[in-house]
Structures are given as C-alpha cells and as structure tokens.
FISELO-106155 format. One record per atom (N, C-alpha, C): residue in one letter; x, y, z. Coordinates in steps of 0.05 Angstrom, whole numbers, plus 5000, padded with zeros to 4 digits. Atoms other than C-alpha are relative to their C-alpha. Layout:
N
AXYZ
...
END
This chain:
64
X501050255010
X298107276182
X501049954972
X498450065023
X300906946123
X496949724985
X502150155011
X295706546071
X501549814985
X499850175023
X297505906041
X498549804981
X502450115021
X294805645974
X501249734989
X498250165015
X296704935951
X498549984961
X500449925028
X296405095878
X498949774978
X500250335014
X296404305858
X497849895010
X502550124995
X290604135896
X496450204998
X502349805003
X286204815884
X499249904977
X502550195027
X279704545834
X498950264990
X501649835007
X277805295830
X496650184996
X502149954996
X272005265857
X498450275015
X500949674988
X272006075886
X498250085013
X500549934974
X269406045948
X500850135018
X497149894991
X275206325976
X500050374985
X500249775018
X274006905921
X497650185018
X501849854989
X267407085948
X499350065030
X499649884967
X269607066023
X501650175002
X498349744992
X274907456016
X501950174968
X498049905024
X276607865946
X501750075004
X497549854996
X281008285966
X501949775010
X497750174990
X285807675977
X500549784981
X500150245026
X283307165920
X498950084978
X500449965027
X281907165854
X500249774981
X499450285022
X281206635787
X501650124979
X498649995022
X285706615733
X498550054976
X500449975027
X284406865664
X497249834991
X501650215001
X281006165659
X497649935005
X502250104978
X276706145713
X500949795009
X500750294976
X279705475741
X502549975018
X498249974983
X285205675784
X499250245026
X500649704986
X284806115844
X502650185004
X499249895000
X290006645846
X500650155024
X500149924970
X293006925912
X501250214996
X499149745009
X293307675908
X501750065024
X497850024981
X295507755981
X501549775015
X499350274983
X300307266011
X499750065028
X500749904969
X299807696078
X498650244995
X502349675001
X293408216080
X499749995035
X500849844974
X292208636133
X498249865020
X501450144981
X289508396199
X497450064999
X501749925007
X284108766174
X498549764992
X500950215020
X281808186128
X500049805020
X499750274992
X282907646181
X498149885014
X502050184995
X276007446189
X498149924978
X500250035031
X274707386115
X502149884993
X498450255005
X280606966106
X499849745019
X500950174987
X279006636163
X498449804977
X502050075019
X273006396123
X500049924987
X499550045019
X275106316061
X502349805001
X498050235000
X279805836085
X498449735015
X502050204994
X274305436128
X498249924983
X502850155022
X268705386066
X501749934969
X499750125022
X274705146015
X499249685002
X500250195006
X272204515997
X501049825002
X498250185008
X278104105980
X503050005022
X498649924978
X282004456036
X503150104989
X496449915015
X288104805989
X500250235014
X499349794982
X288105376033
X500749935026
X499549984972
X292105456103
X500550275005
X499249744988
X292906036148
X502149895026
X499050084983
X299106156186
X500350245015
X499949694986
X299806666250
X497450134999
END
C-alpha cells in the first residue's frame, strides 16, 4: 500500500496522527502533517485505513 498526502490542501488538523502514528506526524509547527511512511507495512493497514477516512478535508489517499 502506498499513502498519499496532498501537502497543499493538508490544514493540519492530526487526525491522521492519532489514527495512525507510526505513519504521520506534524511539523515543527504543529500545522502541517508530515508523512513518515510513504508505504508502511500491511501491518498498519487498518490504521491508515482510518486515518485516511476521518481526514477532514480529504488530503489523504491510499493506493493498493
């Protein structure tokens, strides 16, 4: 599985952070989210799942 973040429309609202850390993270800032893995383990793929259904603004896709 491969995670995509659109960088220009993420508000940083870290939802995404608290579904799945091990995969997201905020910037320095706090108002960016930060994509640690671009492909994590199938392990994680019901926590990215997730974290890609409760973003808000919808800057996250999953592909595969």
């Amino acid at each position: 599985m491969k995670v995509l973040l659109d960088y220009d429309l993420c508000e940083g609202h870290g939802e995404c952070v608290i579904a799945a850390p091990e995969v997201f993270d905020l910037d320095d800032a706090g108002e960016k989210v930060v994509l640690l893995q671009e492909e994590p383990d199938e392990e994680l793929r019901e926590k990215v799942v997730e974290a890609v259904k409760i973003c808000p603004i919808v800057a996250l896709q999953l592909e595969g």
